[in-house]
C-alpha positions as CSV (number, residue, x, y, z in Angstrom):
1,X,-17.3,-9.9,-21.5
2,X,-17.2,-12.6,-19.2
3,X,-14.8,-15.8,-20.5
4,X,-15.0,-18.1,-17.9
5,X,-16.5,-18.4,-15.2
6,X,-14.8,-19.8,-11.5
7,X,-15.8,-19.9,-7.9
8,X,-14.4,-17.5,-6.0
9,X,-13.6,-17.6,-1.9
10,X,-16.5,-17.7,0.1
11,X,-16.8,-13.8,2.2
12,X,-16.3,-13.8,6.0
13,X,-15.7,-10.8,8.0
14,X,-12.2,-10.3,8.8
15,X,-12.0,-10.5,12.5
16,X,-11.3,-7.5,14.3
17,X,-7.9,-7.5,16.6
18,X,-8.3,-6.2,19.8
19,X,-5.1,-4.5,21.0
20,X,-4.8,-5.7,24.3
21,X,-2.1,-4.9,26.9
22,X,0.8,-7.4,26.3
23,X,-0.8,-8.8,22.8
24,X,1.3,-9.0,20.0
25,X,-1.0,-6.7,17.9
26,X,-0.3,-4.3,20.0
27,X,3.3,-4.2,20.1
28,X,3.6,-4.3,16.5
29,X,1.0,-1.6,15.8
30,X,3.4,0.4,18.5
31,X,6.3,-0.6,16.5
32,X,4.8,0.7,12.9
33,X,3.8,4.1,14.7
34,X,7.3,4.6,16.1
35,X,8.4,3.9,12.7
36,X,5.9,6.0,11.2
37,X,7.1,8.9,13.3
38,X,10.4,8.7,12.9
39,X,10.9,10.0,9.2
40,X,9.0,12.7,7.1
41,X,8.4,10.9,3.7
42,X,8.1,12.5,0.6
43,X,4.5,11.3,-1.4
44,X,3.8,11.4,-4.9
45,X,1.3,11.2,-7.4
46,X,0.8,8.0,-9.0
47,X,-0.5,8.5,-13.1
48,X,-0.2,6.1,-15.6
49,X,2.1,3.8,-13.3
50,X,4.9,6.8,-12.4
51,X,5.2,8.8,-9.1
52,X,5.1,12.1,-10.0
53,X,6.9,14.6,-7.6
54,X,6.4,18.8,-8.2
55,X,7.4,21.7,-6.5
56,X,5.1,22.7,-4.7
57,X,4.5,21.1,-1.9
58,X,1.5,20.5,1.0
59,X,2.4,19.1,5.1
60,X,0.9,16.3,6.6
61,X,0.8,16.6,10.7
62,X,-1.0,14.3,13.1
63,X,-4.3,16.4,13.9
64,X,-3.0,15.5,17.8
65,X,0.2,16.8,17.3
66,X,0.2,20.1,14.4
67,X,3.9,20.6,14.6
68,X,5.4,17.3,13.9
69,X,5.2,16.6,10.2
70,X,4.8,13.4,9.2
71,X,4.9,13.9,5.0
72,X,4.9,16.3,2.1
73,X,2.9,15.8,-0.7
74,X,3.3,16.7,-3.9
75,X,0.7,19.7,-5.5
76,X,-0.8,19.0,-8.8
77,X,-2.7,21.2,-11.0
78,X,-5.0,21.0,-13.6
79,X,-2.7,19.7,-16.2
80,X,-2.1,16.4,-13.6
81,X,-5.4,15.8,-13.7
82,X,-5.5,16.2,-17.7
83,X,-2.6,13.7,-17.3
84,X,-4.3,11.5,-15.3
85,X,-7.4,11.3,-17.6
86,X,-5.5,10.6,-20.7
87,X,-3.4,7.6,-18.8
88,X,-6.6,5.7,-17.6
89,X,-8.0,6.1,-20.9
90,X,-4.9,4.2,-22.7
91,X,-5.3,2.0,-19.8
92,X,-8.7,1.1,-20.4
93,X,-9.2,-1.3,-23.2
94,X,-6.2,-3.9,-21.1
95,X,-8.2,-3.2,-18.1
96,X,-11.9,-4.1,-19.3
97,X,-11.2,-7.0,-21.7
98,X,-9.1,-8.9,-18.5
99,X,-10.6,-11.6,-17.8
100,X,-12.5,-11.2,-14.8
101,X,-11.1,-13.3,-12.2
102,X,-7.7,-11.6,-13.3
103,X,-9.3,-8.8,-12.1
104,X,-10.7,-10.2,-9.1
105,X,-7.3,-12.1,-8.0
106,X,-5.9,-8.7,-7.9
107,X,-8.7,-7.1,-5.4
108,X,-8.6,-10.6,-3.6
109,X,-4.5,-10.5,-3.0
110,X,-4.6,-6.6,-1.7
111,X,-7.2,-7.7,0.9
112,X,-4.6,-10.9,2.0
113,X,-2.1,-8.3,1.8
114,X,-4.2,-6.0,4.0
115,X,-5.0,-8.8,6.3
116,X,-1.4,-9.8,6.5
117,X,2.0,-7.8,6.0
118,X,0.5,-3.9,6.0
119,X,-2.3,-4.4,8.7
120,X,-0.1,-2.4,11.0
121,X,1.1,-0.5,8.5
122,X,-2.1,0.9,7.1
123,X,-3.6,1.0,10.7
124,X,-0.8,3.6,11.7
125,X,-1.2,5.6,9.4
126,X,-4.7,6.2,9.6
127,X,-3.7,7.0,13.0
128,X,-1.4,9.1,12.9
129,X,-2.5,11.3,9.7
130,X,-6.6,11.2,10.6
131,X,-6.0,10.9,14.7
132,X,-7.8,7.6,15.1
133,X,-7.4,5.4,18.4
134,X,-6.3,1.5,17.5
135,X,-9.9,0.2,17.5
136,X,-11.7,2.5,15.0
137,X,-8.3,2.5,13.2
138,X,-8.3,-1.5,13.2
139,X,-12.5,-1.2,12.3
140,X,-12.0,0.9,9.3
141,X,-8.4,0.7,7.4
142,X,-7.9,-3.2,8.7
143,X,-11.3,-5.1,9.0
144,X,-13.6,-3.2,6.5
145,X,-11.7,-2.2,3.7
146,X,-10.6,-6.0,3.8
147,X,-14.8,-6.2,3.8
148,X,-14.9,-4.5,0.9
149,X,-12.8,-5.8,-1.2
150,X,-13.5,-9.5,-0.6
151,X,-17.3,-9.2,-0.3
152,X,-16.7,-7.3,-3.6
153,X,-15.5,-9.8,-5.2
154,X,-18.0,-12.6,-4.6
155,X,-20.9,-9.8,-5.4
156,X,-19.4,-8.9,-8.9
157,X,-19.0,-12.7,-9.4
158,X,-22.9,-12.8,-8.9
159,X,-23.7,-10.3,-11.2
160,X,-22.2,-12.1,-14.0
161,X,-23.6,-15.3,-13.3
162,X,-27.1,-13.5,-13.8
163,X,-28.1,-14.0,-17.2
164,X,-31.4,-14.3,-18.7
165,X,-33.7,-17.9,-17.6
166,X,-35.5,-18.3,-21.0
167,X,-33.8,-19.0,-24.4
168,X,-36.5,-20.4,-26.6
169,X,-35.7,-23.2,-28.7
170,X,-33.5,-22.3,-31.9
171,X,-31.6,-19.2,-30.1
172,X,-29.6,-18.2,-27.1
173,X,-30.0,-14.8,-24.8
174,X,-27.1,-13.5,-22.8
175,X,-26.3,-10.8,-21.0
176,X,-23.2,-8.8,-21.0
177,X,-21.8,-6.6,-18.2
178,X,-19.9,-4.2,-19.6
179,X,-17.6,-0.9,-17.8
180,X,-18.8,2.5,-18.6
181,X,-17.4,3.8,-21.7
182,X,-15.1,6.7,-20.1
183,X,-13.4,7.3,-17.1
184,X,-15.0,7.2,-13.4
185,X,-13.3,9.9,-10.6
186,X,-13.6,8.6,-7.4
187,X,-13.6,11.7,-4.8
188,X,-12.7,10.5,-1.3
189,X,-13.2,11.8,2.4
190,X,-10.9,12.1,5.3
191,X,-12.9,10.3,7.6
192,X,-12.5,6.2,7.2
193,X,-9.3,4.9,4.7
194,X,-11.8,2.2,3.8
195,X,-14.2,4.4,2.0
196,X,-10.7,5.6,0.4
197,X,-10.1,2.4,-1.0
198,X,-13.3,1.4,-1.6
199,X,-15.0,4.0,-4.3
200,X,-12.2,3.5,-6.9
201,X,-11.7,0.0,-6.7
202,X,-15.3,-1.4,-6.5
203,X,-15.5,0.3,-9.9
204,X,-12.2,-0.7,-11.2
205,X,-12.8,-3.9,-10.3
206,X,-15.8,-3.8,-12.3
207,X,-13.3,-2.9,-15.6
208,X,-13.5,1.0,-15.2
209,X,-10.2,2.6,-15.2
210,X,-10.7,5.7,-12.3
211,X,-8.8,8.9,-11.6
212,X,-9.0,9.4,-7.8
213,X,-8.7,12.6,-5.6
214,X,-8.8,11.4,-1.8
215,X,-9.3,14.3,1.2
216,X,-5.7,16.5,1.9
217,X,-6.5,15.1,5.2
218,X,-5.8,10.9,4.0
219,X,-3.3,11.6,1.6
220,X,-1.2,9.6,3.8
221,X,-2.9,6.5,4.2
222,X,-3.9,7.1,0.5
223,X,-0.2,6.8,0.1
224,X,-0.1,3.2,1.9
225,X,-3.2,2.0,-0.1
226,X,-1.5,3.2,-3.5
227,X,1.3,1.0,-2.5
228,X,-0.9,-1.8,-2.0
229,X,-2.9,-2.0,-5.0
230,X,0.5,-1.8,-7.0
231,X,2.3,-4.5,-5.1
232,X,-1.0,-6.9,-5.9
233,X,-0.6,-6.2,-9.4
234,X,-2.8,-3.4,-10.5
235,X,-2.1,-2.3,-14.0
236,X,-0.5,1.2,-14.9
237,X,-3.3,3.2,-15.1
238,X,-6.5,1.8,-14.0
239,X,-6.1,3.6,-10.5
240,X,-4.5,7.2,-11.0
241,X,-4.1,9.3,-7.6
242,X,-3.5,12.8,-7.9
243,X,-3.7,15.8,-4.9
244,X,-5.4,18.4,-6.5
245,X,-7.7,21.3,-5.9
246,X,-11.6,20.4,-5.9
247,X,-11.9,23.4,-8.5
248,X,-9.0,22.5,-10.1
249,X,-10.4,18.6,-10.4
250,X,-14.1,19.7,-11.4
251,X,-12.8,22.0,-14.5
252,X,-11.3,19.4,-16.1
253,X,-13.0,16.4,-15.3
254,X,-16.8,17.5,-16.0
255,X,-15.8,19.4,-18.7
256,X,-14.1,16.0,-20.2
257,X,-16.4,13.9,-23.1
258,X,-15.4,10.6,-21.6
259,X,-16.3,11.3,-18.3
260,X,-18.7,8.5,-17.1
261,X,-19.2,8.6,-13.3
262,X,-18.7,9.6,-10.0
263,X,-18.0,7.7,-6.8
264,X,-18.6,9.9,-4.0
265,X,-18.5,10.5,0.2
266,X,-18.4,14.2,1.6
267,X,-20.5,16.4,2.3
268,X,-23.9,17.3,1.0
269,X,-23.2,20.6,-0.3
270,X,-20.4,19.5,-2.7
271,X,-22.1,16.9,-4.0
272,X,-25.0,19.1,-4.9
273,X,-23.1,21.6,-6.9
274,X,-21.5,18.6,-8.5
275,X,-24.7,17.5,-9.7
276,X,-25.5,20.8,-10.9
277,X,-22.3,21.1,-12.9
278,X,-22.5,17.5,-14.2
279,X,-26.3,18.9,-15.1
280,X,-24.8,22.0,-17.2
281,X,-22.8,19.7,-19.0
282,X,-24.6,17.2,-20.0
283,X,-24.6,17.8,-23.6
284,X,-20.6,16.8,-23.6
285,X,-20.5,13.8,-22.5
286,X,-20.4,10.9,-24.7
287,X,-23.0,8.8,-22.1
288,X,-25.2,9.6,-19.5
289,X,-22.6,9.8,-16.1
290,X,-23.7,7.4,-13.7
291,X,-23.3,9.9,-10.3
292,X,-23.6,8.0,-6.8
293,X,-22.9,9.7,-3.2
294,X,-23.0,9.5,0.2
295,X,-23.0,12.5,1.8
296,X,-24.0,14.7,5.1
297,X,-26.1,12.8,8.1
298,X,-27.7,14.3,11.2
299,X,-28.6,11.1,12.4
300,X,-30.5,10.1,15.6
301,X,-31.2,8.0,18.4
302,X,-34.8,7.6,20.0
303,X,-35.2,6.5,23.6
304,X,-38.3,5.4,24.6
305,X,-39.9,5.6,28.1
306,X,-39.3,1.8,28.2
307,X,-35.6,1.8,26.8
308,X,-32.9,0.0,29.5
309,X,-31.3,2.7,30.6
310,X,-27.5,1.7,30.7
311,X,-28.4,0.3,26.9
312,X,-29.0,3.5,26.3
313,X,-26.5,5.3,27.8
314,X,-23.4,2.8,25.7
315,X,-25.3,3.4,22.4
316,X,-25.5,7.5,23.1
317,X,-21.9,8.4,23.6
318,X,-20.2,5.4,21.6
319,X,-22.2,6.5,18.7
320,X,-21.9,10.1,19.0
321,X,-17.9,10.7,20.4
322,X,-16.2,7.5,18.7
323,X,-13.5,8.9,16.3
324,X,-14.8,12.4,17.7
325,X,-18.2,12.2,16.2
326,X,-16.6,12.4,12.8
327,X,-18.6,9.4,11.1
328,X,-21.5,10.8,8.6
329,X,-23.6,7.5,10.8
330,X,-22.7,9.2,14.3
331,X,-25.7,10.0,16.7
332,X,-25.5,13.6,16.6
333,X,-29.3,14.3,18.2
334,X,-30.9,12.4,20.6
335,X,-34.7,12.2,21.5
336,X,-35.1,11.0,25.2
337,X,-38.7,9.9,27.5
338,X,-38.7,12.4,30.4
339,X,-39.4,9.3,32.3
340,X,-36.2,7.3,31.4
341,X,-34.1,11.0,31.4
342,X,-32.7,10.7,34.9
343,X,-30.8,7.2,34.9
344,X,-29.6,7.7,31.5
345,X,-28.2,11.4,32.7
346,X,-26.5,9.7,35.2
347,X,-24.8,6.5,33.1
348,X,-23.9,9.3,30.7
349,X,-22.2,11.6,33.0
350,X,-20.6,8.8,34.9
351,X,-19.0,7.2,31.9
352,X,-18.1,10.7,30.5
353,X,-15.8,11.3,33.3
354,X,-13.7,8.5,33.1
355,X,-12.5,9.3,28.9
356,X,-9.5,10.4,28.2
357,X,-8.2,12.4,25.3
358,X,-5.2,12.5,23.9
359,X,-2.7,11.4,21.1
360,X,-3.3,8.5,19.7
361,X,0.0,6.6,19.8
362,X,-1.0,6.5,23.9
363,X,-3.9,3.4,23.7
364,X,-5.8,4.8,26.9
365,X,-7.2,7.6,25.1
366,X,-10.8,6.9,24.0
367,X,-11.3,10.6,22.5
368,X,-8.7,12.4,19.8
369,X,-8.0,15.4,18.0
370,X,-10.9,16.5,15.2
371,X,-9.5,16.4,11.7
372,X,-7.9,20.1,11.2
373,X,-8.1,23.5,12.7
374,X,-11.2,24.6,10.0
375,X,-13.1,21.7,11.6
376,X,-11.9,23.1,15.0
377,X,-12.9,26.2,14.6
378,X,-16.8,25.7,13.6
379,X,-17.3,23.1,15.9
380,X,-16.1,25.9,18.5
381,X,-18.3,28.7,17.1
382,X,-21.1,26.1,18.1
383,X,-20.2,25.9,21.6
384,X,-19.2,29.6,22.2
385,X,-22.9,30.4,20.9
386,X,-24.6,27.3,23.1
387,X,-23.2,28.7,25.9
388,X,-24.9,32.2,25.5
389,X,-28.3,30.6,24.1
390,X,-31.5,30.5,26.3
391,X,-32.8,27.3,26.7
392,X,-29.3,25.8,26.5
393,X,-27.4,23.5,29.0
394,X,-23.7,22.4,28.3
395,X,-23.8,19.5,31.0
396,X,-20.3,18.1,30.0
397,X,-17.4,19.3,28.2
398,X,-17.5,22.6,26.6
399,X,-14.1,23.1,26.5
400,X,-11.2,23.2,24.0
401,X,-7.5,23.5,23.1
402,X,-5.9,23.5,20.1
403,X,-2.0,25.2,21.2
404,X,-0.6,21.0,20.2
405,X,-3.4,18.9,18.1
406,X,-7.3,20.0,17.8
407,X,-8.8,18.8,20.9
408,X,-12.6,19.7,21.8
409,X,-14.2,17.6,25.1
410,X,-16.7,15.9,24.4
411,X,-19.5,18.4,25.0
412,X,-23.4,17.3,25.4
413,X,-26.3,20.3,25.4
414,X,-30.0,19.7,26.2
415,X,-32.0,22.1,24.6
416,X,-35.3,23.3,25.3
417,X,-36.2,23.6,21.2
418,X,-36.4,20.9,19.4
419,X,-35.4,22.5,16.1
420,X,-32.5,24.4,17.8
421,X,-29.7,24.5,15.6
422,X,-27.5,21.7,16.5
423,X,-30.4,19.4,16.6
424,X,-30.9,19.7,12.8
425,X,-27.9,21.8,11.2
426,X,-24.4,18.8,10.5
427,X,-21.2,19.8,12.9
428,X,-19.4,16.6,12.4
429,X,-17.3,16.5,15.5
430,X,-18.1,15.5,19.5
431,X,-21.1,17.7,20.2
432,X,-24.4,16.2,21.1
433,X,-27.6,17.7,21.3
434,X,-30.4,15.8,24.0
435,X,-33.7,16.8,23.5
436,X,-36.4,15.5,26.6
437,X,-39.8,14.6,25.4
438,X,-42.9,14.2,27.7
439,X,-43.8,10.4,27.2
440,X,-47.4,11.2,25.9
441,X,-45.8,13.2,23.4
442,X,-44.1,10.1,21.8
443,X,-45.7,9.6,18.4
444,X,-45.4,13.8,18.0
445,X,-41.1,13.1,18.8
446,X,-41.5,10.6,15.6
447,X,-43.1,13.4,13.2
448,X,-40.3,15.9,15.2
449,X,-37.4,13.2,13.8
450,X,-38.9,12.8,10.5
451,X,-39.5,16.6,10.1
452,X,-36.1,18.2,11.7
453,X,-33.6,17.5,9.3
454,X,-32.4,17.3,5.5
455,X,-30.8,14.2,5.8
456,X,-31.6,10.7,6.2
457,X,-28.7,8.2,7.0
458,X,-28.8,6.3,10.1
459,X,-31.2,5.8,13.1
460,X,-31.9,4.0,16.2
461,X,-34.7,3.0,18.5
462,X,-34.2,1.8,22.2
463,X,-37.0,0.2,23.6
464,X,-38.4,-3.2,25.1
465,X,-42.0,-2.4,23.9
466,X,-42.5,-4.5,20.3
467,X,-45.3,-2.3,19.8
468,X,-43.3,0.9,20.0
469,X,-40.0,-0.6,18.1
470,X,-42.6,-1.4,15.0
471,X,-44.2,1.9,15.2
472,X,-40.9,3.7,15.1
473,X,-39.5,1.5,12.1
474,X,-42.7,1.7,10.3
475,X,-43.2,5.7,11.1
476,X,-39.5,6.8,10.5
477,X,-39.3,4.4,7.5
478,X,-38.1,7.3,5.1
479,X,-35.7,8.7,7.8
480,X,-32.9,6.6,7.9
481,X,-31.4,4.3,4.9
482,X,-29.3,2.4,8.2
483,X,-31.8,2.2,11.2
484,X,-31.1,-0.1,14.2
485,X,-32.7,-1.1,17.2
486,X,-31.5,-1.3,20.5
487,X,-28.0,-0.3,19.4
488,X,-26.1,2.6,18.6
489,X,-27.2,3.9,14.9
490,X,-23.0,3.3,13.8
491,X,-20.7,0.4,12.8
492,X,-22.3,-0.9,9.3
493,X,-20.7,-3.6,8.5
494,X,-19.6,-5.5,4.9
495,X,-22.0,-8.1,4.1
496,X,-25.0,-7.3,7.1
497,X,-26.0,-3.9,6.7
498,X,-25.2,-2.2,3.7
499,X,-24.5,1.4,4.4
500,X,-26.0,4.6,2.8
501,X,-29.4,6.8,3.1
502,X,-31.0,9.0,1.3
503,X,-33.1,12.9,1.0
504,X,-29.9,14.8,1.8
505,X,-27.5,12.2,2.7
506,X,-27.4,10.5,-1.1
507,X,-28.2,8.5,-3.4
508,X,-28.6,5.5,-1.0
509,X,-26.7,2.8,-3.2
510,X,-25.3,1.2,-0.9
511,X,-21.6,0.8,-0.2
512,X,-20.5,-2.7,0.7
513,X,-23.5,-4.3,-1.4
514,X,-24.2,-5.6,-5.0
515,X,-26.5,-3.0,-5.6
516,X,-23.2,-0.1,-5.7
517,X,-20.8,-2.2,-8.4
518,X,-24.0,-2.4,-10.4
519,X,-23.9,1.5,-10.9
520,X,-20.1,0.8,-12.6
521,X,-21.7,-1.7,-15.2
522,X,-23.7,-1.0,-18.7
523,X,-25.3,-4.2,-19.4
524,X,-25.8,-5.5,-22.9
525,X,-28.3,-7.9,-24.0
526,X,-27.4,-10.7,-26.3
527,X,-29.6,-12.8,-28.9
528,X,-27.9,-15.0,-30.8
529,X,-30.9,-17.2,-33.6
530,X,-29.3,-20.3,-34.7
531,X,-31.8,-21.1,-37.4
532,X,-33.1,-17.9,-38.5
533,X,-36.2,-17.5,-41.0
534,X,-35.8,-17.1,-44.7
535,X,-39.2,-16.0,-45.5
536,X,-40.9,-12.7,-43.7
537,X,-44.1,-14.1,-44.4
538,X,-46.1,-14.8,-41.1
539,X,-48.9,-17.7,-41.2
540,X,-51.6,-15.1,-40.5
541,X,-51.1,-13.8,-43.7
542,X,-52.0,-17.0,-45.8
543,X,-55.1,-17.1,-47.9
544,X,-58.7,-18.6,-46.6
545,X,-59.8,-21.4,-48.2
């Protein structure tokens, strides 16, 4: 319940460094790399405040370099999980009936703490354990979990300030915003450290106590973060991180009574078996489980016959081969006027030639390793078949190595088909798929977008025609939950544009927004009658005269 009520900081958006040649950024984000690999650290679990260390034992290696091992981590099993449940449950009545800016204080201090003395920290590691280059290490693990956790605060502030406008005379109506009664596992991807540190603590910070199973693939950034929420003063308990199998996890947790949510980013088909299971168990749980996801995206970017053509160009490849095309918002098929074709061939292909791929402790590299050698492979049974397909051209990249880290170029096809496979099917690494459209055949390319694919996460029009840019927002209107125009269809940010979509890529509530720590509330409605009647009798029922 809420028992006072203070202003909090005003949200801005932490400003992104830019790791310059000669900055200072850049010689201490040198500095914490070097650092980072110079030891192999041993990780733990964290449950109910205490590391927890077991025999067996997993590796983390840079994607860009497999044989240098950064970490081991520690295995749990089923009964960690058990563990895990029982210590955020004996956390729980502390954690919800703190007062809420105790709460908020805490959220507020790991976001100075972010900002300030593990920046570089937390930036390498995301670095070296996911293979991200300094900017879209610095955009994710730096500026926008900062985001979250500040614009966080100020939203859950707002929600408890909303309270009913009408109390009539004699009696007072309130509204209380209470946690979910049970526990809320928070299942995280490899992909950005903020979405790791976002999904447990935007509903912990709501009172929910949360037992959280991030990707083998971020378990050492996870690590940092852990270290972070403890040193700002997070209770024992409310946040429990355990490295378990997703089988393992699911048995015990949706089998549990007191499970009461999940906060969720992967892919599509996980999340729909989870659904399922939660579905089959319904009948054991205590309360309805609140279950929000963000999951797969095959999202695209529309070029118009009257699109700049260098505009177009930037948007394609930074929003289909930053971080490798391993964002769920990257442009993965693009829809291009014959017309306008040409010149944006030849911007692509001229900017293509000048990346560079590599580790990402060199800062010249634009393009990295993909996640893991699983990811490596499929994105490589793709090309091989592309390259033997009819009515497929490769016209860059194409080629891969994986004998030191898990490099693929990045590789652009133009298809013939519009429903080829890569033009609808999710491959989440650098492959692009062009399609050219005969100008006249424009509004029949917006029923092609809205038809091709399952999902429906993030789009983008390019075009100087108003006409056309209101026809494509107004036609594709149920194709993307993040749409943008004349710019690439990534980079969300915390506080402008809400992230999340829906059809197969979720339940569209919204990461970085009010409308998400709603989900991890149950409100309760209040009325309290001062004066309260003493006789049932209504006037209707007295006697004519």
């Amino acid at each position: 319940m809420l028992k006072g009520f203070f202003n909090t900081p005003a949200p801005v958006n932490e400003p992104i460094l830019g790791y310059a040649a000669g900055s200072t950024e850049r010689e201490l984000l040198k500095a914490a790399l070097a650092e980072g690999r110079s030891k192999t650290i041993d990780i733990p679990m964290y449950i109910g405040g205490k590391e927890i260390h077991t025999s067996e034992k997993g590796k983390v290696t840079p994607p860009h370099d497999h044989q240098h091992i950064l970490a081991h981590f520690s295995k749990g099993t089923k009964a960690h999980v058990t563990q895990a449940i029982d210590a955020a449950l004996a956390a729980k009545q502390n954690w919800e009936n703190l007062a809420w800016e105790h709460r908020a204080a805490i959220f507020l201090k790991a976001a100075d703490l972010i900002a300030g003395p593990y920046r570089y920290k937390l930036n390498a590691a995301t670095m070296l354990g996911q293979s991200k280059n300094a900017y879209q290490a610095e955009i994710d693990s730096a500026c926008e979990l900062i985001d979250f956790l500040r614009f966080n605060v100020s939203y859950m502030t707002e929600i408890y300030k909303q309270q009913p406008p009408v109390s009539p005379k004699g009696s007072w109506n309130r509204i209380e915003q209470r946690p979910l009664e049970g526990f809320v596992f928070a299942l995280t991807p490899f992909n950005f450290t903020a979405i790791a540190g976002n999904l447990p603590t935007s509903a912990a910070m709501m009172g929910n106590v949360v037992v959280w199973k991030p990707a083998n693939t971020q378990i050492y950034a996870a690590n940092v973060l852990m270290e972070i929420f403890r040193e700002a003063g997070l209770p024992d308990g409310v946040i429990n991180l355990v490295y378990v199998s997703g089988p393992d996890a699911g048995e015990v947790i949706f089998s549990h009574p007191d499970f009461a949510g999940i906060h969720f980013t992967g892919s599509t088909g996980v999340f729909q078996d989870i659904w399922k299971t939660i579905g089959n168990n319904i009948h054991k749980y205590k309360t309805y489980p609140r279950i929000v996801g963000e999951t797969g995206g095959k999202d695209f970017i529309l070029i118009h016959g009257s699109a700049d053509a260098e505009t177009s160009s930037t948007a394609i490849i930074r929003g289909a081969f930053e971080y490798q095309g391993q964002k769920c918002s990257a442009a993965s098929r693009v829809y291009i006027a014959k017309s306008v074709w040409p010149k944006v061939k030849e911007f692509m292909l001229r900017d293509l030639a000048t990346f560079k791929m590599g580790g990402t402790e060199d800062f010249t590299n634009f393009i990295n390793a993909v996640i893991d050698e699983k990811s490596f492979d499929n994105l490589v049974s793709y090309i091989e078949k592309a390259k033997t397909d009819k009515g497929v051209e490769i016209i860059a990249g194409g080629k891969y190595n994986k004998s030191k880290g898990y490099f693929i170029e990045p590789t652009v096809l133009v298809v013939d088909d519009p429903k080829y496979k890569t033009m609808s099917e999710e491959l989440f690494g650098p492959v692009l798929t062009i399609f050219v459209y005969e100008d006249a055949d424009f509004d029949k390319t917006l029923d092609l977008i809205d038809s091709t694919s399952i999902y429906a996460l993030t789009g983008a029009v390019i075009s100087q025609d108003r006409y056309v840019i209101e026809k494509a927002t107004q036609r594709l209107r149920n194709a993307a939950g993040n749409f943008y125009i004349n710019d690439k269809c990534t980079g969300a940010v915390v506080g402008q544009q809400p992230f999340g979509g829906a059809r197969g890529s979720g339940t569209n509530d919204k990461a970085g927004s009010m409308i998400n720590l709603l989900r991890w509330v149950s409100p309760r409605t209040i009325k309290e009658t001062f004066d309260p009647p003493k006789d049932y009798r209504y006037p209707f029922l007295t006697a004519d005269k």
